[in-house]
C-alpha positions as CSV (number, residue, x, y, z in Angstrom):
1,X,-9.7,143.4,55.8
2,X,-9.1,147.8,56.9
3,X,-7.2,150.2,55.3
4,X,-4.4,149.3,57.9
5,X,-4.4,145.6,56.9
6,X,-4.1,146.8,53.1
7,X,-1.3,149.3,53.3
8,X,0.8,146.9,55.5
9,X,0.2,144.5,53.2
10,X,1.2,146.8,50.3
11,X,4.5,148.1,52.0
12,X,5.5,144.7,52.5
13,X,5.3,143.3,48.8
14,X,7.2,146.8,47.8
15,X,10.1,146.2,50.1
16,X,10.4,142.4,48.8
17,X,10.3,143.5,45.0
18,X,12.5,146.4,45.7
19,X,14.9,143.7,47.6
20,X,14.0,141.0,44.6
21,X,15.0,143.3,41.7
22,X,18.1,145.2,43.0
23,X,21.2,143.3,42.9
24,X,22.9,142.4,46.2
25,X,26.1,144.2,45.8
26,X,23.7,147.5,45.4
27,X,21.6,148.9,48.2
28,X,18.9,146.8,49.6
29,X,16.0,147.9,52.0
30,X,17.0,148.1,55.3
31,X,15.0,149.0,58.6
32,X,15.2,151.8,60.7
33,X,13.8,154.2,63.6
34,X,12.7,157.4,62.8
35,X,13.8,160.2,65.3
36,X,12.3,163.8,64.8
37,X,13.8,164.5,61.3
38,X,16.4,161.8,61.5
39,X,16.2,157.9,60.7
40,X,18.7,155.8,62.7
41,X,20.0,152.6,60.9
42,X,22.2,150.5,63.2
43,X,24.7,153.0,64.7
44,X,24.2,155.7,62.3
45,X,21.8,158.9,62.0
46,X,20.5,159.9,58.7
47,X,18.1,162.4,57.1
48,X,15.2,160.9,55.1
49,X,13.1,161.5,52.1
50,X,10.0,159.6,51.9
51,X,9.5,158.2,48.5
52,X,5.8,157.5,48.8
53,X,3.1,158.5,50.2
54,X,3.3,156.5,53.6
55,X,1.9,157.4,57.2
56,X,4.4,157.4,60.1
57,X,6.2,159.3,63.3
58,X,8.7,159.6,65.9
59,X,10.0,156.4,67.0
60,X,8.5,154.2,64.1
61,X,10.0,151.4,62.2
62,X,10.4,152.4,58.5
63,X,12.3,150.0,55.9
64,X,14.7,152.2,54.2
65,X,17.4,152.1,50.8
66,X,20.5,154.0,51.4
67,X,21.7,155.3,47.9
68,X,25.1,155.2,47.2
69,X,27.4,158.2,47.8
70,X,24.0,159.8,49.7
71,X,23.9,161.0,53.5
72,X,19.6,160.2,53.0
73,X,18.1,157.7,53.3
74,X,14.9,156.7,51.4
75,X,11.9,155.9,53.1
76,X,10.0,152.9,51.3
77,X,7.5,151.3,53.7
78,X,6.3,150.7,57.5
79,X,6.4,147.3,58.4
């Protein structure tokens, strides 16, 4: 198995324990395309802060969590 295999792998079990653990009326991981310094999430545009050390560029997929009463969102793992 690569290093690409393993962190796929990896960012995969983080987004289902971060959608396990957190209740459903709270924010859940949700996926989105990065553009330049933006990440768009259905019909809206938000900056981003990765919150681990995770590879990816312009026009990616990246599963994200919006906190509440935040205009970021939080970058979690690449699908």
């Amino acid at each position: 198995m690569g290093v690409s295999a393993d962190f796929s792998q990896m960012n995969h079990a983080i987004i289902e324990y971060i959608n396990a653990n957190i209740p459903k009326d709270k924010n859940t991981a949700q996926f989105g395309i990065v553009k330049g310094n933006r990440v768009i999430i259905g019909n809206k545009s938000y900056s981003y802060v990765p919150t681990v050390d995770l590879y990816f560029g312009d026009q990616d997929k990246v599963a994200c969590i919006l906190p509440e009463n935040s205009s970021s969102a939080a970058v979690v793992g690449v699908p």
